[in-house]
C-alpha positions in Angstrom: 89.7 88.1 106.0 90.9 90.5 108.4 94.2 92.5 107.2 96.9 94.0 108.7 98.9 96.4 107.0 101.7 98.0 108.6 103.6 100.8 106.9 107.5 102.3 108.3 109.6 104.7 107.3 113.2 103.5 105.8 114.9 104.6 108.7 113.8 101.7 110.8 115.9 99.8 108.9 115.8 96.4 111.1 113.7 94.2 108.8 113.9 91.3 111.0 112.8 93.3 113.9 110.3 94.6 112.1 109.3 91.2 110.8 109.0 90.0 114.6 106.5 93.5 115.1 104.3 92.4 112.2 104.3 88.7 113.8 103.0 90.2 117.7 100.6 92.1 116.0 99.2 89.3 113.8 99.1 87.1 116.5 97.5 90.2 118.9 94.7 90.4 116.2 93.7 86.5 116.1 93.9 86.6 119.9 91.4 89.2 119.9 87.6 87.8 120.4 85.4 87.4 117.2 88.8 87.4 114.6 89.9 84.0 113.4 93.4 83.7 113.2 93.8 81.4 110.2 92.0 84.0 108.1 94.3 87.2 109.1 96.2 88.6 106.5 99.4 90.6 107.5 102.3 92.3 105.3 104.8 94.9 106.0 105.4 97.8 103.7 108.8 100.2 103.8 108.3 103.7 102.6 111.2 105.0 101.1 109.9 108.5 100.7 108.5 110.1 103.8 107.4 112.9 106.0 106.6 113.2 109.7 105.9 116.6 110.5 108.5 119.2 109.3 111.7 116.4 110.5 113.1 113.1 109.2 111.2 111.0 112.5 110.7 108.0 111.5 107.2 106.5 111.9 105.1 102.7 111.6 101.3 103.2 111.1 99.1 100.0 111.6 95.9 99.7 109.5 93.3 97.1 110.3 90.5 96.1 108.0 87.8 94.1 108.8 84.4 93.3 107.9 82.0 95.1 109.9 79.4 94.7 113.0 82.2 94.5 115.8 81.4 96.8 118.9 83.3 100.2 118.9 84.2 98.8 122.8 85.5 96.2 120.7 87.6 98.1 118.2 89.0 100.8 120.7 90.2 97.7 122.6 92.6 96.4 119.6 93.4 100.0 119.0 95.0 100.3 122.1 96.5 96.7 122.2 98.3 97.4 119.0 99.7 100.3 120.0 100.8 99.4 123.2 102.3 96.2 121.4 104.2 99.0 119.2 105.0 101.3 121.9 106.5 98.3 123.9 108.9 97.1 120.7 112.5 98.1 120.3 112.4 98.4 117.3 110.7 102.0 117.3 113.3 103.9 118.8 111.6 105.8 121.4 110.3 108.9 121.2 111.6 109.6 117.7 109.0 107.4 115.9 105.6 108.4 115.1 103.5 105.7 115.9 99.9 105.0 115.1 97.4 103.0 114.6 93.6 103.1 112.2 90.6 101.1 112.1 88.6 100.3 108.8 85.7 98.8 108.2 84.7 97.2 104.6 81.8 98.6 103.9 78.7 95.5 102.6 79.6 94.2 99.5 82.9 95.7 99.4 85.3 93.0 99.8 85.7 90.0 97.6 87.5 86.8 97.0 88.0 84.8 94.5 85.8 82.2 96.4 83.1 84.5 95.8 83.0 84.8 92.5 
């Protein structure tokens, strides 16, 4: 049930670099202790309208969402993973590109399937 939603700015433009990105951190996440890689849920989503700051930087932003009751040791670890993983990718042209990453928790009760029901 854990979800990976990573947002970029049109300028990025190399959708099947930015495919492979969305694959290393999928993968990065079910490699991660106490996340179950069959149940990760990953999509990209291209912002057409942007801002970074007062320029026309491009930027990707990685949420995460998962249930939770993991450690904060825990979570500060995939933090850093993820954006080393983004940091490390060609696709983000350097310096130029805002990069970042956020943690979320669901709060109890707050997310449901269709199973639970």
């Amino acid at each position: 049930m854990p979800h990976i939603i990573l947002e970029y700015s049109s300028n990025l433009g190399d959708e099947v670099a930015l495919a492979r990105l969305l694959d290393s951190l999928h993968a990065a996440l079910g490699d991660t202790e106490s996340f179950e890689s069959e149940r990760i849920k990953s999509r990209a989503v291209r912002c057409e309208t942007y801002h970074v700051g007062s320029d026309r930087r491009g930027f990707v932003h990685a949420t995460v969402l998962f249930s939770p009751g993991r450690p904060e040791a825990l979570r500060r670890q995939l933090v850093r993973r993820l954006l080393d993983i983004m940091r490390s990718d060609s696709v983000m042209g350097g310096a130029d590109v805002a990069k970042s990453v956020e943690i979320r928790q669901f709060g109890p009760g707050m997310y449901i399937t269709e199973r639970d029901i």
